[in-house]
C-alpha positions, 0 to 999 in steps of 0.5 A: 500500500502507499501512502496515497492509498492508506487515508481512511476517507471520512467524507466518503463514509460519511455519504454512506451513512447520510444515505442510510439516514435519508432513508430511516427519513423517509419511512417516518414522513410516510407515516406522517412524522417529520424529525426535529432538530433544535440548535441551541447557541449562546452568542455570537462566536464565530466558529460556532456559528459556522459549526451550526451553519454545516449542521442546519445545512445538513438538516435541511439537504435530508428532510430534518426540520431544524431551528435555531434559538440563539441567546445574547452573550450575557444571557443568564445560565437561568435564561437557558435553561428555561430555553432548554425546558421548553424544547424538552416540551415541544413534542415537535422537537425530537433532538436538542443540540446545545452548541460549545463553548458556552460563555464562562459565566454559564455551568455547561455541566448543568445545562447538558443535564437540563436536556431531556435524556431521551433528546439528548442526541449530543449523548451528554446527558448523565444518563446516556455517559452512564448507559454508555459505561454500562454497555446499554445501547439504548442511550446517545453516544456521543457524536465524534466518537461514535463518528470514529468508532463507525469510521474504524468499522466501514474501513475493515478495521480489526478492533477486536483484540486490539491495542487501541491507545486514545490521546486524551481524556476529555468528557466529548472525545477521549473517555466516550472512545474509551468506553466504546472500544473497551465494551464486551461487544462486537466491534469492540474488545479492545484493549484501551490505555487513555494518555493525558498530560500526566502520562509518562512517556506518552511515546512509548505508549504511542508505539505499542498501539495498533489503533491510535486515536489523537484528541489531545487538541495539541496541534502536530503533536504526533510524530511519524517516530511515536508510530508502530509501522503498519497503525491505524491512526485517527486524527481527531485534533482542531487547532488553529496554526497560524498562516499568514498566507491564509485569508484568515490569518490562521489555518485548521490542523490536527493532532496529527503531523500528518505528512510524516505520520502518513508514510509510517501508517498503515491507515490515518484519516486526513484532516479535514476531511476524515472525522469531522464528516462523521461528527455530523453524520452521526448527529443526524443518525442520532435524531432520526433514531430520537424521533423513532424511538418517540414513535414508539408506544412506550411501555412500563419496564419495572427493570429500567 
């Protein structure tokens, strides 16, 4: 294989799973249920407003019915809750996506707990981490982890067994991907070591993994010599290095250094164009799965 031939491609996959979804859209308007997505964002930051742009335009190429509620910057945590409150009521709303960062004066812990967890698509709510944990399915996982857990599987991935070393701890990537990859099930099974700021020697670590997932937000951190040869390497990392080439000012680069890394990989996801195609596949299968289960008669389990 060479190196042009080892990129996992995350857009490609994505379009796979976009298809899937249209479909799953489809059979609930052909029983008179169209899917509704709310984006909840707090200011006026401009990555965020871009963010929610690719997820309103998504919505809307495959027949999700989204909103937008945007409150001021100085808006109180109160304010937003009681947003929140009135989504979790709106029965034609069926997924509630609160988009980060959040201002500093605002307890994103608190809101993420306001969703309703049967709403929750962002898998941030208590009750979906700890489904999660349990190996339940029936809960949200997170969107970028759920987004490289189905990358490593449509690309013939071994996970099963393997070595997976995960770069970073964080409650949106690195614990969720641990806990997806060590569950005894199928297309998991591995063996799972999260490195973080305090590991020691992070490189050894590195070399030994089979399957190593960068989410440490550290631009370029991963070198080609932190690489066992023939590894599946998935870059998760957005970082803002300076170009003064760009219109900008700045240009987007992963945890990954990327030209080196490719030649010593056996497979690595680009970036762009590898996991954040994903992220925003797997919010969309998130909400059609949240307004099907809403479909559902529910009945009383004594167990749940």
């Amino acid at each position: 294989m060479t190196p042009s031939d080892n990129l996992i491609d995350g857009r490609a996959i994505a379009e796979q799973i976009h298809r899937e979804t249209a479909e799953r859209i489809a059979s609930l308007k052909a029983r008179g249920q169209a899917p509704g997505l709310a984006f909840v964002r707090v200011g006026e930051d401009p990555a965020s407003r871009v963010y929610v742009g690719m997820k309103e335009r998504m919505s809307q190429r495959l027949g999700i019915r989204s909103t937008t509620e945007v409150l001021p910057e100085g808006a109180t945590e109160g304010a937003l809750i009681e947003l929140i409150g009135r989504l979790n009521a709106d029965s034609g709303v069926h997924g509630i996506l609160v988009q980060a960062p959040l201002p500093r004066h605002i307890d994103a812990a608190r809101v993420y707990k306001s969703v309703s967890p049967d709403k929750d698509v962002d898998g941030f709510h208590p009750v979906n981490v700890g489904k999660l944990l349990l190996g339940d399915t029936t809960g949200f996982v997170p969107c970028t982890p759920a987004g490289v857990h189905e990358l490593l599987i449509r690309s013939g991935v071994r996970i099963e067994g393997a070595d997976v070393v995960v770069l970073g701890r964080g409650t949106i990537v690195g614990k969720p991907m641990a806990a997806l990859l060590v569950q005894k099930a199928r297309h998991a099974n591995a063996t799972v070591t999260v490195c973080h700021s305090m590991t020691r020697d992070i490189a050894v670590h590195c070399r030994r993994a089979d399957i190593l997932i960068a989410a440490l937000g550290v631009a370029r951190f991963v070198k080609a010599d932190m690489i066992k040869p023939g590894a599946v390497v998935i870059d998760v990392g957005v970082n803002r290095e300076p170009d003064p080439s760009a219109k900008t000012g700045y240009r987007l680069v992963g945890d990954v250094d990327f030209d080196s890394v490719r030649e010593v990989a056996g497979r690595l996801t680009p970036n762009p164009g590898g996991v954040g195609p994903m992220t925003i596949a797997m919010l969309m299968q998130n909400t059609v799965r949240a307004a099907e289960t809403s479909a559902r008669p529910r009945t009383f389990d004594p167990q749940t």
